[in-house]
DSSP file (Angstrom, degrees, kcal/mol; ACC not computed):
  #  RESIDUE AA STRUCTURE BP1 BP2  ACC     N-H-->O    O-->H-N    N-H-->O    O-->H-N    TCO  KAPPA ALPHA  PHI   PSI    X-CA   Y-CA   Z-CA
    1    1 A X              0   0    0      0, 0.0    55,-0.0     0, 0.0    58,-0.0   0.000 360.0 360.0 360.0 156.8   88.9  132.2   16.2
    2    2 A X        -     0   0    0      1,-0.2     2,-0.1    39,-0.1    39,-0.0   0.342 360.0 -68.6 -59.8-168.1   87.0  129.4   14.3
    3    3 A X        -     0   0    0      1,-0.0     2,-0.4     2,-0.0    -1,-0.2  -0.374  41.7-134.9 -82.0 172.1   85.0  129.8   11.4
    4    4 A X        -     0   0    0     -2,-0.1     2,-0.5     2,-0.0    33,-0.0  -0.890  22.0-165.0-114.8  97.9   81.0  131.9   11.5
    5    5 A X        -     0   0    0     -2,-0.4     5,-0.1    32,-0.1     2,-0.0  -0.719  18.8-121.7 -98.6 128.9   78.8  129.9    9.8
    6    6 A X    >   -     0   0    0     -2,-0.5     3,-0.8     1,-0.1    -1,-0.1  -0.346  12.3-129.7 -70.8 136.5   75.8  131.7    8.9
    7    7 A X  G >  S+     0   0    0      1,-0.3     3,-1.0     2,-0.2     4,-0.3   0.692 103.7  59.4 -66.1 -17.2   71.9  130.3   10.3
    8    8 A X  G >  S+     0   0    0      1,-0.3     3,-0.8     2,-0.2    -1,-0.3   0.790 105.1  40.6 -88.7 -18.4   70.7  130.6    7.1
    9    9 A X  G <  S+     0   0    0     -3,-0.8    -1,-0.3     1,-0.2     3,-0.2   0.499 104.4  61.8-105.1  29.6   72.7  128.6    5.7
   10   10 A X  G X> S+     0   0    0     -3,-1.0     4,-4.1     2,-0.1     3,-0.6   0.434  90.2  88.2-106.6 -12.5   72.8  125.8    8.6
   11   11 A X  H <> S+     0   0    0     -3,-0.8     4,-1.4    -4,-0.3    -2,-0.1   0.821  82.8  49.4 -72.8  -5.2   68.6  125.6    7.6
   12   12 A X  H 3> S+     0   0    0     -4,-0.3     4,-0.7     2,-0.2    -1,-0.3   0.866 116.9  43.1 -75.8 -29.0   68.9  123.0    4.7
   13   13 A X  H X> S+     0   0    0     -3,-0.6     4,-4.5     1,-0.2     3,-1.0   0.947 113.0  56.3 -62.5 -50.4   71.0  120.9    7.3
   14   14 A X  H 3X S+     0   0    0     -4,-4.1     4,-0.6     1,-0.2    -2,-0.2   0.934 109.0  42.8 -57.9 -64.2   68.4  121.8    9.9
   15   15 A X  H 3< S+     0   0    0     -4,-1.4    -1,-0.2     1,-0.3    -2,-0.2   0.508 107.5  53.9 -89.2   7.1   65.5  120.5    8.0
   16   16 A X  H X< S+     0   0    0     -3,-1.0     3,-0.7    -4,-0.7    -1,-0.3   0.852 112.0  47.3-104.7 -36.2   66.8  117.3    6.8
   17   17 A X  H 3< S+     0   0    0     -4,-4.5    -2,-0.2     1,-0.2    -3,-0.1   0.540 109.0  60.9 -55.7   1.0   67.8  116.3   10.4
   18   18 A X  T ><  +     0   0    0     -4,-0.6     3,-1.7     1,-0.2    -1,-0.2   0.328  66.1 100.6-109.8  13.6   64.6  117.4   11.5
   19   19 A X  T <  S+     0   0    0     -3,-0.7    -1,-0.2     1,-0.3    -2,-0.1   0.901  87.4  43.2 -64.2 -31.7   62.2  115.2    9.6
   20   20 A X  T 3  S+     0   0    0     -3,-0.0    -1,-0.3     3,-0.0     2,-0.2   0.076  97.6  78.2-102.4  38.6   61.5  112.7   12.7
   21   21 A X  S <  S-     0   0    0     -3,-1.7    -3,-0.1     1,-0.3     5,-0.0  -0.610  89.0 -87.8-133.6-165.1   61.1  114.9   15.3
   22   22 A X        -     0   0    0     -2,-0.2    -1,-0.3     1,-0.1     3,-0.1   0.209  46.4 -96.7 -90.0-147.6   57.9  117.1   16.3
   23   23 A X  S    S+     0   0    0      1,-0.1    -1,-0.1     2,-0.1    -4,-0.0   0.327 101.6  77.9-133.5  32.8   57.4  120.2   15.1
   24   24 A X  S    S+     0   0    0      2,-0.2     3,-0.3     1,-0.1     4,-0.2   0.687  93.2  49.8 -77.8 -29.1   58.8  122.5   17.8
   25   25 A X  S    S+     0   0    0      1,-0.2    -1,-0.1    -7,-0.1    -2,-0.1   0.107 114.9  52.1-108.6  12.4   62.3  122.3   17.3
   26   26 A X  S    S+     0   0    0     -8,-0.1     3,-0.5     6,-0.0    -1,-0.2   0.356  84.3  86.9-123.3  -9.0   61.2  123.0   13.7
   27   27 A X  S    S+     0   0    0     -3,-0.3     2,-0.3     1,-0.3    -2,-0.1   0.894 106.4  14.2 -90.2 -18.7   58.9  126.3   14.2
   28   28 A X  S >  S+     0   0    0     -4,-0.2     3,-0.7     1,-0.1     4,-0.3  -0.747  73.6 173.3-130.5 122.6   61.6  129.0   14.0
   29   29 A X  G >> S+     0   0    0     -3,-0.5     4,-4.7    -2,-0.3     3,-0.8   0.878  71.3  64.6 -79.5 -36.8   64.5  127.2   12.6
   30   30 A X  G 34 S+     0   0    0      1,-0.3    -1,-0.3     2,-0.2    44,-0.1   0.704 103.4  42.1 -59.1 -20.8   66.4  130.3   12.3
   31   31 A X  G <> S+     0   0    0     -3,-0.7     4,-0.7     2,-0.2    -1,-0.3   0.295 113.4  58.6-106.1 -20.3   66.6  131.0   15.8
   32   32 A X  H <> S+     0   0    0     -3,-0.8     4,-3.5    -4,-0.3     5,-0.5   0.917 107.9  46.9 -65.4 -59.2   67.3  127.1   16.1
   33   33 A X  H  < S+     0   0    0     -4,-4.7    -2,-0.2     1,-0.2    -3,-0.2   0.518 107.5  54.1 -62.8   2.2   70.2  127.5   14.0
   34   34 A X  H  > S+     0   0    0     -5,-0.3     4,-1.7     2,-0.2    -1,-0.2   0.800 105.1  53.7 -77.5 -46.6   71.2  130.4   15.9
   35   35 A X  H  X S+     0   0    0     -4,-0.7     4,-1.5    -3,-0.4    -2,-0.2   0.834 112.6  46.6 -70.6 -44.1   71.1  128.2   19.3
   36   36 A X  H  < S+     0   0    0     -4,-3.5     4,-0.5     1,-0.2    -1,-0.2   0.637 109.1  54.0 -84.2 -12.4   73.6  125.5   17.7
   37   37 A X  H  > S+     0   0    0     -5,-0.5     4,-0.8     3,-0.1    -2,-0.3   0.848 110.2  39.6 -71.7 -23.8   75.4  127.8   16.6
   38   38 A X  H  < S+     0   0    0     -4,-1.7     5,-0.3     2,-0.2    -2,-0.2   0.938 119.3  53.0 -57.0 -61.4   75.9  129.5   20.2
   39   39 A X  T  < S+     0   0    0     -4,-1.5    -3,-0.1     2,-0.3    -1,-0.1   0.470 107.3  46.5 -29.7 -43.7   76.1  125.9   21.4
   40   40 A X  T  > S+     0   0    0     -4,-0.5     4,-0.6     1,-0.2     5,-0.3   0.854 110.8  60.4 -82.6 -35.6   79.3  124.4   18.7
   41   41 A X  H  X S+     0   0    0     -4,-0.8     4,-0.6     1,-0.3    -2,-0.3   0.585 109.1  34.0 -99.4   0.6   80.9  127.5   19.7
   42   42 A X  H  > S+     0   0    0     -4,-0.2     4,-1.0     3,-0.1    -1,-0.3   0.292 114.5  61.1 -91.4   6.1   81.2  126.8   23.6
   43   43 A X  H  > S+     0   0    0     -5,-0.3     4,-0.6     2,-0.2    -2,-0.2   0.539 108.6  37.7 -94.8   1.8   81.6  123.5   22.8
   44   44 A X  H >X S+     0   0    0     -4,-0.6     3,-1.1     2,-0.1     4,-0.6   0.745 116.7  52.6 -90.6 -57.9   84.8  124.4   20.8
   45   45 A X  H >< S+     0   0    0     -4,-0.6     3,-5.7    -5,-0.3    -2,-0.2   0.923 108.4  56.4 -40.1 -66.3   85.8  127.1   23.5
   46   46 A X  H 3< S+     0   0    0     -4,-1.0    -1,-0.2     1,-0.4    -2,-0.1   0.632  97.3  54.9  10.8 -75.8   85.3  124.3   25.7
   47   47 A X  H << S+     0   0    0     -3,-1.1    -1,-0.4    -4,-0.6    -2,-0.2   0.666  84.3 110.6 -43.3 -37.4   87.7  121.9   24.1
   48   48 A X    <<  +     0   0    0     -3,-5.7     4,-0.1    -4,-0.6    -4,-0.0  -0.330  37.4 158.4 -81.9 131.5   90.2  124.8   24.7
   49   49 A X        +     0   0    0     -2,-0.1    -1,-0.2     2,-0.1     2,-0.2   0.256  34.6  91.6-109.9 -14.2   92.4  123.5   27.2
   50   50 A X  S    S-     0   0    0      1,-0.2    -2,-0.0     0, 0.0     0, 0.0  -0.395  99.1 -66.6 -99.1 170.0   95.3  125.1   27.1
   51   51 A X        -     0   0    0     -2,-0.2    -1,-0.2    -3,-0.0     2,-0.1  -0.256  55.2-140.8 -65.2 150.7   96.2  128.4   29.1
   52   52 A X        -     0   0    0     -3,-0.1     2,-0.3    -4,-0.1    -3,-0.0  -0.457  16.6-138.8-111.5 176.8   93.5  131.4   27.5
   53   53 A X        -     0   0    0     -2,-0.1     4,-0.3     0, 0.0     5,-0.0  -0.437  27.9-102.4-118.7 175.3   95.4  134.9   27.2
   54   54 A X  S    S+     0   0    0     -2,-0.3     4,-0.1     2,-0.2    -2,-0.0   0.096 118.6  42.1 -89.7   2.1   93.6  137.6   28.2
   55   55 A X  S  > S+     0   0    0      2,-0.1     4,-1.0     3,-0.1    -1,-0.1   0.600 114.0  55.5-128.0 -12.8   92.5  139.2   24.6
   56   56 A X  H  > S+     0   0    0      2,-0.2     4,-1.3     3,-0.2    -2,-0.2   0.699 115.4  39.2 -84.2 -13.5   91.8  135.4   23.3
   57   57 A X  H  > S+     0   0    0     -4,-0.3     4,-3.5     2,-0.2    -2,-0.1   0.791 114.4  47.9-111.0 -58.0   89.4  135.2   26.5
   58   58 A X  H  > S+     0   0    0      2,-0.2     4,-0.5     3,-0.1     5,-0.3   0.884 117.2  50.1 -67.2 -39.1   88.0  138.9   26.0
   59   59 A X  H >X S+     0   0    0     -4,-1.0     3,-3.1     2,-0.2     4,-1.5   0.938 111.2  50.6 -64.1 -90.1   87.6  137.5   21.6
   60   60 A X  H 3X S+     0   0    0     -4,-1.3     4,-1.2     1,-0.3     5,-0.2   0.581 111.7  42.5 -60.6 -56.1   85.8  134.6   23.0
   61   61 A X  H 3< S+     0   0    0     -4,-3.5    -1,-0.3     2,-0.2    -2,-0.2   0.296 117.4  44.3 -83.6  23.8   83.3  136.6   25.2
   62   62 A X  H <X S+     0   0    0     -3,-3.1     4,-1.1    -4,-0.5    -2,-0.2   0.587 114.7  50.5-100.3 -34.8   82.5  139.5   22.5
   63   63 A X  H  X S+     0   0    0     -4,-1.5     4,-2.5     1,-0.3    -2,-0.2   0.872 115.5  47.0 -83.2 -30.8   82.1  136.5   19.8
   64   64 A X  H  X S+     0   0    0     -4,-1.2     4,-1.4    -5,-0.3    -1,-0.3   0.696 116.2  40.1 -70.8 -27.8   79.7  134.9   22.8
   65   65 A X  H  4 S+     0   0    0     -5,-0.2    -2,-0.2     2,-0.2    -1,-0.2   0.686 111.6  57.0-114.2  -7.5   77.6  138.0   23.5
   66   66 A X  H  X S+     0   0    0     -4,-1.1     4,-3.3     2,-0.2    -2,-0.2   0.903 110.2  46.1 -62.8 -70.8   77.5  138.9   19.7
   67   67 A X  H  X S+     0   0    0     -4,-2.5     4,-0.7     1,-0.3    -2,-0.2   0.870 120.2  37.6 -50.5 -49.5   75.9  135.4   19.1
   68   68 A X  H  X S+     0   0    0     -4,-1.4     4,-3.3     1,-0.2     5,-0.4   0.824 105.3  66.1 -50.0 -34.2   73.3  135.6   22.0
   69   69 A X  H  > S+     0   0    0      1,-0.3     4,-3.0    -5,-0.2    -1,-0.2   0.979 110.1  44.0 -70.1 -41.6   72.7  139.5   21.4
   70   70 A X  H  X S+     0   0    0     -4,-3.3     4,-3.0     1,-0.2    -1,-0.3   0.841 105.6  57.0 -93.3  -0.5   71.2  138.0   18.0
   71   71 A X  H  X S+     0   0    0     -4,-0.7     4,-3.2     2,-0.2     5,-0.2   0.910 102.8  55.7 -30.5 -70.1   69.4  135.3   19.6
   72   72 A X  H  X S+     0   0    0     -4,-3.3     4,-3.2     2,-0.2    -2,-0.2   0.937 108.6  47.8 -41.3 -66.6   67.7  138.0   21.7
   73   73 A X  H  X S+     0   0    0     -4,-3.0     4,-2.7    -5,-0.4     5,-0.3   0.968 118.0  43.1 -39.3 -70.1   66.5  139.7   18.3
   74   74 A X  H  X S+     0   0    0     -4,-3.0     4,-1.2     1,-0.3    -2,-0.2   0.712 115.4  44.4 -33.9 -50.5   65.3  136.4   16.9
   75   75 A X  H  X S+     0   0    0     -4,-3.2     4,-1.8     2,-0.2    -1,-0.3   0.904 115.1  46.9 -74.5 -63.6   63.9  135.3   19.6
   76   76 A X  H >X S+     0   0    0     -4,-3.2     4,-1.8     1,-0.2     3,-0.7   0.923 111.4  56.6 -44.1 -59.9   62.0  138.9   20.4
   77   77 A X  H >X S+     0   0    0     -4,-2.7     4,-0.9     1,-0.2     3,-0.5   0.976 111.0  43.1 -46.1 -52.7   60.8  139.2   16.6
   78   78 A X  H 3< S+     0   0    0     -4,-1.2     3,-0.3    -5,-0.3    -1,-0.2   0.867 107.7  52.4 -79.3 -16.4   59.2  136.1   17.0
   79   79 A X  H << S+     0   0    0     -4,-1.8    -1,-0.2    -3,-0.7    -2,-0.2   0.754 115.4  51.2 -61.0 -29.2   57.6  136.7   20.6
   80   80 A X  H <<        0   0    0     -4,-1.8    -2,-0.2    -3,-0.5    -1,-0.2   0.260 360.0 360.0 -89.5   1.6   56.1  140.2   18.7
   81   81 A X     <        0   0    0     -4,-0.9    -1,-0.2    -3,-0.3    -3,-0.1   0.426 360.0 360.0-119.7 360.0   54.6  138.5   15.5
């Protein structure tokens, strides 16, 4: 499976692409970078074209419900604060 690149460290990226835009996609960034990270990684799966095995397919949706599962958290902390 591809690399895991961590949200925190996506946030320097995150705020220097984010300078002209409003300031929604900028109010919890961590939880942005969580959502492009969910987002590269079906867009990789995606790519995959070739025939899936049945544990590279079972990898693909733990590594998918992992990413969301901390979405969920992010997302929940920030609905509760």
């Amino acid at each position: 499976m591809a690399n895991q690149t961590d949200p925190q460290q996506k946030l320097g990226q995150q705020q220097a692409g984010e300078q002209g835009q409003g300031n929604e996609r900028r109010s919890n960034l961590v939880l942005r970078a969580l959502i492009d990270e969910m987002l590269e990684r079906v867009r990789e799966l995606n790519r995959n074209t070739g025939a899936w095995t049945a544990d590279d397919r079972a990898k693909a949706e733990a590594e998918l419900d992992a990413i969301m599962a901390r979405v969920r958290r992010v997302a929940a902390q920030k609905s509760t604060s």
